[in-house]
N, CA, C and O atoms as a Tinker XYZ file with bonds, in Angstrom:
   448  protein
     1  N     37.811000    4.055000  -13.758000    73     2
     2  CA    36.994000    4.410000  -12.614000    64     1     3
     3  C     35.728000    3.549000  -12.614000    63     2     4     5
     4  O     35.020000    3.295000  -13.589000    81     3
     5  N     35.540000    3.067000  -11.110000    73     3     6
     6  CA    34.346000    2.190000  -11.543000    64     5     7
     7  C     32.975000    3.122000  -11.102000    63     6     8     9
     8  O     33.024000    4.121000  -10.384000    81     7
     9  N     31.828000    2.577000  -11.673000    73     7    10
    10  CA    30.683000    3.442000  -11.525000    64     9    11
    11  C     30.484000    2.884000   -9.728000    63    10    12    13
    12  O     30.145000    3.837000   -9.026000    81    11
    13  N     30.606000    1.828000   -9.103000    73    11    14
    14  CA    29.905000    1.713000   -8.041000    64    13    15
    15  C     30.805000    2.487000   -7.119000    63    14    16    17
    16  O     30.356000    2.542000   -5.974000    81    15
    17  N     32.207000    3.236000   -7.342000    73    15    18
    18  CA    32.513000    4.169000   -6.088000    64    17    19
    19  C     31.684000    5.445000   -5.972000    63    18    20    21
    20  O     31.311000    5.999000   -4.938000    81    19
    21  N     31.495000    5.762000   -7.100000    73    19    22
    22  CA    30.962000    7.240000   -7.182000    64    21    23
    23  C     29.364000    7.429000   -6.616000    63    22    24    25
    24  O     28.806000    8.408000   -6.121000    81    23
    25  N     28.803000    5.829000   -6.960000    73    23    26
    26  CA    27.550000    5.945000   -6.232000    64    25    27
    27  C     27.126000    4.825000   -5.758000    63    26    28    29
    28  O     26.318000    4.282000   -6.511000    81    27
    29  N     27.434000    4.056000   -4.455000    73    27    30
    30  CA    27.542000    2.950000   -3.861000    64    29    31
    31  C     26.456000    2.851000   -3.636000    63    30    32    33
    32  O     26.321000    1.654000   -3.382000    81    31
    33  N     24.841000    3.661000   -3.482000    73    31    34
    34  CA    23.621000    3.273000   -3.013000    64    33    35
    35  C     22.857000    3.352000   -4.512000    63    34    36    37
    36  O     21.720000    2.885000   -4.441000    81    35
    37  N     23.181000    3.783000   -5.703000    73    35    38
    38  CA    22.099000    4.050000   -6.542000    64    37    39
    39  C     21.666000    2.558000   -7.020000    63    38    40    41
    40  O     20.961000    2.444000   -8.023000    81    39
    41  N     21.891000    1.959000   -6.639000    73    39    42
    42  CA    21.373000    0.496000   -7.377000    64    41    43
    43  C     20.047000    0.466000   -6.553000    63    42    44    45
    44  O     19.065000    0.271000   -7.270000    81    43
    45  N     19.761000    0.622000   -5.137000    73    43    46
    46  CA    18.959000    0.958000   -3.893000    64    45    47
    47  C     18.430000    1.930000   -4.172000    63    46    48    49
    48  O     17.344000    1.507000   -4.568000    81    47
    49  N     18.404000    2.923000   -4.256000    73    47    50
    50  CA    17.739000    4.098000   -4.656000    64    49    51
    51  C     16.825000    4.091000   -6.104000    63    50    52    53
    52  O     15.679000    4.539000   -6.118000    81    51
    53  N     17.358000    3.634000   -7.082000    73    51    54
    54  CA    16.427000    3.319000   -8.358000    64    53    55
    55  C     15.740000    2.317000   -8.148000    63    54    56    57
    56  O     14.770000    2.251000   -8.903000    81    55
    57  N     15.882000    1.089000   -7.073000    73    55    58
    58  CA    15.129000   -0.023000   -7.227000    64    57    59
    59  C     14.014000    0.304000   -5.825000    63    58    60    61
    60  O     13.105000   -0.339000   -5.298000    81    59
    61  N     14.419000    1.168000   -5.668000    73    59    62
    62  CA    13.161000    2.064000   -4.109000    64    61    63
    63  C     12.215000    3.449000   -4.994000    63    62    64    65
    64  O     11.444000    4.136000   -4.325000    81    63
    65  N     12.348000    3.651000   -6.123000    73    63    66
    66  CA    12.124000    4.837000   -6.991000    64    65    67
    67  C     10.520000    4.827000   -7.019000    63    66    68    69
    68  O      9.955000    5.904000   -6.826000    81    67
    69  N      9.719000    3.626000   -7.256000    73    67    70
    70  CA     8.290000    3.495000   -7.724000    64    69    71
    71  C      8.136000    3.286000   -6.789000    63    70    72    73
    72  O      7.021000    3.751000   -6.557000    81    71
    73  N      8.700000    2.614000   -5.469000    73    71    74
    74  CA     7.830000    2.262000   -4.028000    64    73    75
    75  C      7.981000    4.196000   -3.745000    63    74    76    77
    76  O      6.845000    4.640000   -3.571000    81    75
    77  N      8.925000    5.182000   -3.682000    73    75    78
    78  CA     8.880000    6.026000   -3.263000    64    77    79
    79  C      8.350000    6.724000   -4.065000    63    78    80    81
    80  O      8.041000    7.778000   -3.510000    81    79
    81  N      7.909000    6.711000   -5.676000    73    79    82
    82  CA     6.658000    7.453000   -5.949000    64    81    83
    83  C      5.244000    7.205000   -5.686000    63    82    84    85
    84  O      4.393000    8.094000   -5.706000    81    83
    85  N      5.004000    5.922000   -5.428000    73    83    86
    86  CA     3.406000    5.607000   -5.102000    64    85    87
    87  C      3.566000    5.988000   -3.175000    63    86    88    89
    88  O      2.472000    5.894000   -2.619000    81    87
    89  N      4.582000    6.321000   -2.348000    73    87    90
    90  CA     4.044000    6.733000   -1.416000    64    89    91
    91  C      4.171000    8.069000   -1.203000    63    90    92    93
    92  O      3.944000    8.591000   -0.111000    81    91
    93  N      4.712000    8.987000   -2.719000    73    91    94
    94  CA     4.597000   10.471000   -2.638000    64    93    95
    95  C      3.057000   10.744000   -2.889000    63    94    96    97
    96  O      2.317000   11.401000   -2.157000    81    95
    97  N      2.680000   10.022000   -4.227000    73    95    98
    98  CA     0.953000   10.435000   -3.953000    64    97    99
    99  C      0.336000   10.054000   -3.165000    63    98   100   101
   100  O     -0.787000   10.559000   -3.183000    81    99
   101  N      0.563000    9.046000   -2.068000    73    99   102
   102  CA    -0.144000    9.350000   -0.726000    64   101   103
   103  C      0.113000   10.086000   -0.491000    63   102   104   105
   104  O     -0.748000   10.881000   -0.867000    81   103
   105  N      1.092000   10.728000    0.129000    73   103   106
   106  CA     1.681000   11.869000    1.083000    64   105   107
   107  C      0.206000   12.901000    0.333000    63   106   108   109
   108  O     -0.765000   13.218000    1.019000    81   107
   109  N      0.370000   13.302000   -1.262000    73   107   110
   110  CA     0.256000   14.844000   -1.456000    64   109   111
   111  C     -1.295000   14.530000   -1.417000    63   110   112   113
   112  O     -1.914000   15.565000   -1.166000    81   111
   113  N     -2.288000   13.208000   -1.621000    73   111   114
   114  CA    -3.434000   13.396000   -1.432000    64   113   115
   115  C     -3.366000   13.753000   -0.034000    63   114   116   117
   116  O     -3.856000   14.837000    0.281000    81   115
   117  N     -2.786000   12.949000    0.958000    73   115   118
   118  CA    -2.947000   13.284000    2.898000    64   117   119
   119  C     -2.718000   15.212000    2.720000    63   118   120   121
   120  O     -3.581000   15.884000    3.285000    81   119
   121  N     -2.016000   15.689000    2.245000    73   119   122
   122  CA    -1.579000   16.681000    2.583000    64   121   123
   123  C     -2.841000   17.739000    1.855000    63   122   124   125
   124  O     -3.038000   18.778000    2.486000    81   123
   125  N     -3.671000   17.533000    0.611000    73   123   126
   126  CA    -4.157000   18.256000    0.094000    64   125   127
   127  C     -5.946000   18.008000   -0.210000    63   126   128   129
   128  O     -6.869000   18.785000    0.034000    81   127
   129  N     -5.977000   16.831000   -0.735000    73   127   130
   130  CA    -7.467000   16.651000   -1.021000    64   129   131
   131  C     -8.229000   15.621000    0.192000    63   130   132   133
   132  O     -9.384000   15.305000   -0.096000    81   131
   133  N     -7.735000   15.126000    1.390000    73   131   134
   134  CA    -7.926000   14.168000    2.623000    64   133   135
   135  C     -7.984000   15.514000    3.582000    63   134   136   137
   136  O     -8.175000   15.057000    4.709000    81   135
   137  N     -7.914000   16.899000    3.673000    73   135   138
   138  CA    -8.350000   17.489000    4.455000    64   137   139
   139  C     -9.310000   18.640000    4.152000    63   138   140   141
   140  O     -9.596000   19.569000    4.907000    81   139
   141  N     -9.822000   18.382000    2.735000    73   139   142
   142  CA   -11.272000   18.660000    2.488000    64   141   143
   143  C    -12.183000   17.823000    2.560000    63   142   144   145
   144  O    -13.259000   18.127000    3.075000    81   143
   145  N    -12.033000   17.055000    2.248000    73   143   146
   146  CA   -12.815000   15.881000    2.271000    64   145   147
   147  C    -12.977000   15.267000    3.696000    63   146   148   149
   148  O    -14.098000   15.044000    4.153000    81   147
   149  N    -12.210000   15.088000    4.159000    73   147   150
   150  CA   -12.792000   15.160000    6.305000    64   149   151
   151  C    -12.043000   14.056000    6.449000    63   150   152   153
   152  O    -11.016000   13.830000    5.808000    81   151
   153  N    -12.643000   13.175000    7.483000    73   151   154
   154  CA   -12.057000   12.054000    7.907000    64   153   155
   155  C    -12.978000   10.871000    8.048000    63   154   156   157
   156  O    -13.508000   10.723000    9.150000    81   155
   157  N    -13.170000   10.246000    7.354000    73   155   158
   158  CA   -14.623000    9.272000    6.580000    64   157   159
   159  C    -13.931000    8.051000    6.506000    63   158   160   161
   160  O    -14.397000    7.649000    5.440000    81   159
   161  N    -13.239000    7.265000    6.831000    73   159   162
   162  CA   -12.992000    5.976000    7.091000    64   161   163
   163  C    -13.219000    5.069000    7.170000    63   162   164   165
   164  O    -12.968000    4.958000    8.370000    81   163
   165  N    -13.641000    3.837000    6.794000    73   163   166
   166  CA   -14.561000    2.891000    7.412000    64   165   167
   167  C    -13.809000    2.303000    8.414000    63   166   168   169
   168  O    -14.342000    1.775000    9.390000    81   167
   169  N    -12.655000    2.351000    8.254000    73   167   170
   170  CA   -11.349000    1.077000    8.606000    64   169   171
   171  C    -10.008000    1.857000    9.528000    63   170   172   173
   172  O     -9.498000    2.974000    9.434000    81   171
   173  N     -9.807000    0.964000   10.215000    73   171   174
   174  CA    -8.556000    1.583000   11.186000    64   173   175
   175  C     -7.782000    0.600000   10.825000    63   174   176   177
   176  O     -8.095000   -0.549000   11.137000    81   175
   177  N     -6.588000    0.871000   10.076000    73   175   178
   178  CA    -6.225000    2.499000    9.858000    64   177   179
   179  C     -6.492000    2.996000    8.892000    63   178   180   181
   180  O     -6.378000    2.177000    7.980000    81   179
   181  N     -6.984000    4.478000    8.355000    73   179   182
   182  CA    -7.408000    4.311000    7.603000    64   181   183
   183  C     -6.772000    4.059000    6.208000    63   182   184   185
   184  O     -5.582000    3.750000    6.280000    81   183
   185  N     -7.295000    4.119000    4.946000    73   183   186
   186  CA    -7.279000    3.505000    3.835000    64   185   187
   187  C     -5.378000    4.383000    3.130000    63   186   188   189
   188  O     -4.507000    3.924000    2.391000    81   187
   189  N     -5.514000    5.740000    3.866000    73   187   190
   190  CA    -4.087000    6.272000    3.143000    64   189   191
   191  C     -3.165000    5.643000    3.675000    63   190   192   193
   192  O     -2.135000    5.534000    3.011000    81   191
   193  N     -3.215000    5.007000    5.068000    73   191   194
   194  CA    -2.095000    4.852000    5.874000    64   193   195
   195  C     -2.327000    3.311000    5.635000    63   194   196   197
   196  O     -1.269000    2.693000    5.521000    81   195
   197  N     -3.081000    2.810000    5.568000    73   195   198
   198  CA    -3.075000    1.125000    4.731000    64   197   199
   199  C     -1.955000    1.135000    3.810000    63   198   200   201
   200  O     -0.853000    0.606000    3.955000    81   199
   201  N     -2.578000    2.087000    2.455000    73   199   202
   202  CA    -2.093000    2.339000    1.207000    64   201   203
   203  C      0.048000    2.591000    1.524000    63   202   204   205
   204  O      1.000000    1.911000    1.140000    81   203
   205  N     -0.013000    3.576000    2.174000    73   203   206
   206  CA     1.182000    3.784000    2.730000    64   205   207
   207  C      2.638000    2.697000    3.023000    63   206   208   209
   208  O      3.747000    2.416000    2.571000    81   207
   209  N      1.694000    2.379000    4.096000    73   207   210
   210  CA     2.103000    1.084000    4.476000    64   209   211
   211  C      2.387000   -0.219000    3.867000    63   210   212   213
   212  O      3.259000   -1.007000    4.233000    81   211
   213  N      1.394000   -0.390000    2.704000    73   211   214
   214  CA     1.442000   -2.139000    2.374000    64   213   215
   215  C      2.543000   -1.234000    1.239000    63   214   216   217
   216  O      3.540000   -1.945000    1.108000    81   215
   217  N      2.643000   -0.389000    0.688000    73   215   218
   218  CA     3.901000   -0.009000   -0.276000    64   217   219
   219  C      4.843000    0.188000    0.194000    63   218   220   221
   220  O      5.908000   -0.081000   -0.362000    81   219
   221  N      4.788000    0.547000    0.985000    73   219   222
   222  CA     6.348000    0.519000    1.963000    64   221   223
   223  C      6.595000   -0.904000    2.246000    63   222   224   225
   224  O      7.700000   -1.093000    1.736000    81   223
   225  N      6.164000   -2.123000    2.817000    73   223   226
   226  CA     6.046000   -2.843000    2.798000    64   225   227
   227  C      6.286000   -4.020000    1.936000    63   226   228   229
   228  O      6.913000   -5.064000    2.118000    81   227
   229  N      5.632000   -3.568000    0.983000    73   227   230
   230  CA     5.869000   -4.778000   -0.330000    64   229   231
   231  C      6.051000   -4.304000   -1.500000    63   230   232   233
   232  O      5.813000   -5.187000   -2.323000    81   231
   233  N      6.359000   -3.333000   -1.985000    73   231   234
   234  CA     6.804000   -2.463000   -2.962000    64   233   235
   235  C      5.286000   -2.073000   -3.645000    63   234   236   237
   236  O      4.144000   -2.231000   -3.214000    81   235
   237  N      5.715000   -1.595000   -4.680000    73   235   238
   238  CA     4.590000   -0.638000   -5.381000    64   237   239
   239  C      3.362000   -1.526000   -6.363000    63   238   240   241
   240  O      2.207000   -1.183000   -6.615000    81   239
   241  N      4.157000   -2.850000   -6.808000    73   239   242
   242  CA     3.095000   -3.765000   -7.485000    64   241   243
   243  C      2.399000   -4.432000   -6.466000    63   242   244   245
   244  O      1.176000   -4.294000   -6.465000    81   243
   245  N      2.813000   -4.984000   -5.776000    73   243   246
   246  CA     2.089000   -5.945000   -4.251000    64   245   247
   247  C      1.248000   -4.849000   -3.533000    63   246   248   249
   248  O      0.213000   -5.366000   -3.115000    81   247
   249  N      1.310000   -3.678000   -3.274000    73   247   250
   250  CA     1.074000   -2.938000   -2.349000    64   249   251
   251  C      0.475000   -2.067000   -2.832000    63   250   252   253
   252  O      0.094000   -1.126000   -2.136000    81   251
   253  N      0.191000   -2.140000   -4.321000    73   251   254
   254  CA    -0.757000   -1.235000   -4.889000    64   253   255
   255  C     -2.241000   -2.288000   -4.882000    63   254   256   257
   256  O     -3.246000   -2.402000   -4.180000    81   255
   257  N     -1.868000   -2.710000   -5.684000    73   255   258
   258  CA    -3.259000   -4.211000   -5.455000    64   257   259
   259  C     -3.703000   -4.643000   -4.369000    63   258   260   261
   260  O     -4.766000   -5.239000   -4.200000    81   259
   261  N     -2.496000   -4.217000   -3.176000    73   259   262
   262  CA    -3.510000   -4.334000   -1.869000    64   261   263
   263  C     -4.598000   -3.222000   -1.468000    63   262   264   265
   264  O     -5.710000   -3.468000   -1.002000    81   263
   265  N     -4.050000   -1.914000   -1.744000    73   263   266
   266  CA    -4.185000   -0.969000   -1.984000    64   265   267
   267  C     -5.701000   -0.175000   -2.255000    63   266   268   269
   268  O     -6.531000    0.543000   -1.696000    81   267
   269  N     -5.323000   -1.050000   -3.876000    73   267   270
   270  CA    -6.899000   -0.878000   -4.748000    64   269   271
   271  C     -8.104000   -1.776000   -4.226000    63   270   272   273
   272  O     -9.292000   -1.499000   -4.390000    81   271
   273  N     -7.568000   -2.983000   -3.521000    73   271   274
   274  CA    -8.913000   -3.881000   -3.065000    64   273   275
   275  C     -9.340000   -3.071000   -1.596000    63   274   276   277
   276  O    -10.459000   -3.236000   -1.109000    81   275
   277  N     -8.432000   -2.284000   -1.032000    73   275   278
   278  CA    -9.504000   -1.976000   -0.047000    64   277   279
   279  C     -9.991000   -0.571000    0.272000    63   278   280   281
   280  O    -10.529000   -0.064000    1.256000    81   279
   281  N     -9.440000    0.063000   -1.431000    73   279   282
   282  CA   -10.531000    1.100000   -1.435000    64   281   283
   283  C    -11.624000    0.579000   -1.729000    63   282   284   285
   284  O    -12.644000    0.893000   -1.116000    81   283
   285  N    -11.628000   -0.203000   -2.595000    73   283   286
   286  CA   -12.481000   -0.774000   -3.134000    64   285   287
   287  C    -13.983000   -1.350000   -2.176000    63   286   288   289
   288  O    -15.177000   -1.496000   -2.436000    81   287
   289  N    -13.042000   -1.560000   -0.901000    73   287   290
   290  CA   -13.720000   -2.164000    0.129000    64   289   291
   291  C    -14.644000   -1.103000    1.028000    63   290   292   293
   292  O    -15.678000   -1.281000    1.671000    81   291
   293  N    -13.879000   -0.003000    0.810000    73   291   294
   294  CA   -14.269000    0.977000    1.487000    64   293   295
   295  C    -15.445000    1.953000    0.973000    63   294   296   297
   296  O    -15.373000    3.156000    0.723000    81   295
   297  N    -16.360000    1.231000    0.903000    73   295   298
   298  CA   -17.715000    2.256000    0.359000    64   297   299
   299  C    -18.853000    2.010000    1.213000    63   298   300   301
   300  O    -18.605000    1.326000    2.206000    81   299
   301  N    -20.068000    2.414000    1.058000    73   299   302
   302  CA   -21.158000    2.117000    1.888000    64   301   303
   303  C    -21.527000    0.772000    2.166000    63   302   304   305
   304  O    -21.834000    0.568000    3.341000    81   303
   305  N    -21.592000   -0.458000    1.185000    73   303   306
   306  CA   -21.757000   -1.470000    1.296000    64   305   307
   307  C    -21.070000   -2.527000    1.607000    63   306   308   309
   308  O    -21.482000   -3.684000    1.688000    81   307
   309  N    -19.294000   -1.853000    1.900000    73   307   310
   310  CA   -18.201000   -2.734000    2.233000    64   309   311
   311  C    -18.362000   -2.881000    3.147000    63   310   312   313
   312  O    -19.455000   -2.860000    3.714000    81   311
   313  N    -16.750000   -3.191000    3.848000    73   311   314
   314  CA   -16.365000   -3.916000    4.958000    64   313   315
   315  C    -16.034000   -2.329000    5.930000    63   314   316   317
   316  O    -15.793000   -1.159000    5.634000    81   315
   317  N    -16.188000   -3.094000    7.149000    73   315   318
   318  CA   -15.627000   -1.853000    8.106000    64   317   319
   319  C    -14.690000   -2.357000    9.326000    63   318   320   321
   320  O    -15.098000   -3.480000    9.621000    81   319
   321  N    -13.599000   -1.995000   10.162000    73   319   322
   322  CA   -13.333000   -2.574000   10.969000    64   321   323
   323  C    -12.149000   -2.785000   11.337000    63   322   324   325
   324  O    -11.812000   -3.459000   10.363000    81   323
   325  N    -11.029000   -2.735000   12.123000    73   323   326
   326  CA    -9.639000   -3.332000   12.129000    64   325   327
   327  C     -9.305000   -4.164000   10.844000    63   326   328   329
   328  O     -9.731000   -5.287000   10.573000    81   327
   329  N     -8.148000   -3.100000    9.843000    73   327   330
   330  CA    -7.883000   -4.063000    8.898000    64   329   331
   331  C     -6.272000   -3.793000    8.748000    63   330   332   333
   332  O     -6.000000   -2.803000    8.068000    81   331
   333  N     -5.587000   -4.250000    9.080000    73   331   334
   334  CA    -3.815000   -4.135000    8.964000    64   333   335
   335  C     -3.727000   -4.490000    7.476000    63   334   336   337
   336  O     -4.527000   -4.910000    6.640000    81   335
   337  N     -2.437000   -4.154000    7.483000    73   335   338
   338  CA    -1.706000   -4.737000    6.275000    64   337   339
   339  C     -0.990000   -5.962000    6.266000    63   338   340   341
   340  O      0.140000   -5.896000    6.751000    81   339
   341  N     -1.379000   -7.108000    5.819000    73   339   342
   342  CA    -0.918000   -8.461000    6.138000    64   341   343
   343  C      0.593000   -8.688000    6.375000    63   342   344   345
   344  O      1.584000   -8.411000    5.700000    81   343
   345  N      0.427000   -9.263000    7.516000    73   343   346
   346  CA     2.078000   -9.363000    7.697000    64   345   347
   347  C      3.223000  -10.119000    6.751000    63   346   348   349
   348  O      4.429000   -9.920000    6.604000    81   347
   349  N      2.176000  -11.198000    6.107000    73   347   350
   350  CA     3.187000  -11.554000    5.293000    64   349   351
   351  C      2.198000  -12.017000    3.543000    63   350   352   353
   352  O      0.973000  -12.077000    3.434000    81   351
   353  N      2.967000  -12.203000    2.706000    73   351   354
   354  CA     1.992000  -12.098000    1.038000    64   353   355
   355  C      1.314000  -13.600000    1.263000    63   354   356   357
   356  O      1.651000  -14.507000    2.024000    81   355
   357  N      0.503000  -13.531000    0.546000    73   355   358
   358  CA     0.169000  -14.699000    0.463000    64   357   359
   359  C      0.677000  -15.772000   -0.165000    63   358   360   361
   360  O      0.862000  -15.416000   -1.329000    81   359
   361  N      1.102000  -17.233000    0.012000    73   359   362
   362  CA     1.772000  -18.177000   -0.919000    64   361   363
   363  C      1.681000  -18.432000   -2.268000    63   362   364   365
   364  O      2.511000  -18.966000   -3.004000    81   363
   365  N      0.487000  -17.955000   -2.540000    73   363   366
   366  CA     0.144000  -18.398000   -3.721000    64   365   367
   367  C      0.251000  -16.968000   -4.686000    63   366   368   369
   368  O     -0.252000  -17.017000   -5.809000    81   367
   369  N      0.773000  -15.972000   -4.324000    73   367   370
   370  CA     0.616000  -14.662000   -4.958000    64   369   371
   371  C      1.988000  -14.644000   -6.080000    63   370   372   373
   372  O      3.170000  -14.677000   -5.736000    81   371
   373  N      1.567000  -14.593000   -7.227000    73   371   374
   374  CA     3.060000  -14.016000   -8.471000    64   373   375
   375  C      3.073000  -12.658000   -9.208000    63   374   376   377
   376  O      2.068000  -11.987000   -9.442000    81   375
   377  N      3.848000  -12.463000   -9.413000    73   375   378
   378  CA     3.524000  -10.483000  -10.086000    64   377   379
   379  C      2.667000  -10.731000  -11.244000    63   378   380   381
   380  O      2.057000   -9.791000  -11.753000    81   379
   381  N      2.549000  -12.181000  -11.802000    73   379   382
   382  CA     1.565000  -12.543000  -13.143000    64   381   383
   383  C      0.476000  -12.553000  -12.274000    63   382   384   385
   384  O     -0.252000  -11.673000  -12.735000    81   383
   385  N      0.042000  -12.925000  -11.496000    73   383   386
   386  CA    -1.376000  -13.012000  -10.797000    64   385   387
   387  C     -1.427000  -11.793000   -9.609000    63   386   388   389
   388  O     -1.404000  -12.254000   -8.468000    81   387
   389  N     -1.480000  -10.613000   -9.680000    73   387   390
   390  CA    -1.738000   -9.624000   -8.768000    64   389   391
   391  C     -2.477000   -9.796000   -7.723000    63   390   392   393
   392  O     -2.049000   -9.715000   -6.572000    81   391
   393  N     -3.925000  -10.106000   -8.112000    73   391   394
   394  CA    -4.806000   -9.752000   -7.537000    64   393   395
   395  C     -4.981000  -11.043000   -6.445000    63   394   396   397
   396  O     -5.972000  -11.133000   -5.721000    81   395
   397  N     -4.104000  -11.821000   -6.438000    73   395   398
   398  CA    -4.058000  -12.427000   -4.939000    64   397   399
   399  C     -3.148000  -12.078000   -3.932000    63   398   400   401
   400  O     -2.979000  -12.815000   -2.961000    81   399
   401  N     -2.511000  -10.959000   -4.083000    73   399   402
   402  CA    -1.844000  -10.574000   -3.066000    64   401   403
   403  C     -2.606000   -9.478000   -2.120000    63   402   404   405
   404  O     -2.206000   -8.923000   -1.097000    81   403
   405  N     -3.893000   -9.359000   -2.851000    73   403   406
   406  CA    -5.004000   -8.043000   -1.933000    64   405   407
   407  C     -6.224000   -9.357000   -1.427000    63   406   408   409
   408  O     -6.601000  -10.317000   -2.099000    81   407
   409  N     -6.638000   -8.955000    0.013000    73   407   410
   410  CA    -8.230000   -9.276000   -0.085000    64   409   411
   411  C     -8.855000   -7.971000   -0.061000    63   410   412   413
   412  O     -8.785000   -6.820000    0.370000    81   411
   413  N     -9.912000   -9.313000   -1.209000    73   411   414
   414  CA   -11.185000   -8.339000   -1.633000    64   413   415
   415  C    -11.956000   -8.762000   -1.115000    63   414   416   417
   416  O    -12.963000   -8.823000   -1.820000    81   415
   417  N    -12.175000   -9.395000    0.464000    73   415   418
   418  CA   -13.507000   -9.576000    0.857000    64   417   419
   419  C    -13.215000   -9.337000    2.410000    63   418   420   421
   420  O    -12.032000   -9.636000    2.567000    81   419
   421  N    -13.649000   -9.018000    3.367000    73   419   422
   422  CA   -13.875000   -8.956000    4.930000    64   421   423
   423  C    -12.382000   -8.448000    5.033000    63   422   424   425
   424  O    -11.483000   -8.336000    4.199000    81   423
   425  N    -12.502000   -8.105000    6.808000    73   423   426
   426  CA   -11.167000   -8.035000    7.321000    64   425   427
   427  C    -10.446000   -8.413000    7.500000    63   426   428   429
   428  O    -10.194000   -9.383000    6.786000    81   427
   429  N     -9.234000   -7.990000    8.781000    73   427   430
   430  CA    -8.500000   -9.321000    9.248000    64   429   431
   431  C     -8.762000   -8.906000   10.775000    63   430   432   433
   432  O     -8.819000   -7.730000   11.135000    81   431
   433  N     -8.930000  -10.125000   11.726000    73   431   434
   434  CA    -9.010000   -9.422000   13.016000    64   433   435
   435  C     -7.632000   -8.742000   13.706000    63   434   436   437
   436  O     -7.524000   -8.740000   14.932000    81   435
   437  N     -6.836000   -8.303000   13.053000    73   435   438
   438  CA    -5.894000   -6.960000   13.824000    64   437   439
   439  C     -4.348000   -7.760000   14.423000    63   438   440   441
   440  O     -3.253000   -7.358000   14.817000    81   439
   441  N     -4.823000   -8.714000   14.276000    73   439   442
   442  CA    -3.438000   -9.753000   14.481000    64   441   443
   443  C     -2.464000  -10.420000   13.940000    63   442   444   445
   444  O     -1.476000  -10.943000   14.456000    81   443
   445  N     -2.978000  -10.337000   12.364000    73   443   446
   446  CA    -1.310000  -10.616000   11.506000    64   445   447
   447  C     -1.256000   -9.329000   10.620000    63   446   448
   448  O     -0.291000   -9.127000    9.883000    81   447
């Protein structure tokens, strides 16, 4: 008996496992500690649905580091303003070098 009749998607499903746990703790902060805390945003959209998104998007290492740079961004002295989730990674980004797949500085104007 081969293993791939019995479960023709689990190869998909384990390799979707960490993108679908880093967008369960979005979900349960949106659902639990984001509606005490109010709706304080700097950025449209805001920072959960960024977060959301660039992991859905680019899985859980790419999309966490995007992630972390624009909470990061998001304090009194940051940036404010239309900021999407880049449509596409940057060229120069490798899973050895993370932190060029996030900006950590200004926005984007709302168009890629």
């Amino acid at each position: 008996m081969k293993h791939s009749s019995m479960c023709p998607n689990c190869a998909g499903t384990i390799q979707r496992l960490p993108r679908n746990a880093g967008r369960g703790m979005i979900w349960i902060y949106r659902h639990t500690l984001s509606p005490l805390v109010g709706y304080n945003c700097r950025h449209l959209p805001t920072c959960s649905v960024y977060g959301d998104e660039a992991i859905e998007r680019y899985g859980l290492w790419a999309g966490g580091w995007m992630t972390l740079a624009r909470l990061l961004r998001c304090q009194p002295w940051g940036t404010s303003g239309i900021d999407n989730v880049p449509a596409k990674l940057s060229p120069d980004a490798r899973w050895y070098t993370p932190w060029r797949y996030a900006r950590w500085r200004g926005v984007n104007d709302g168009a890629n």
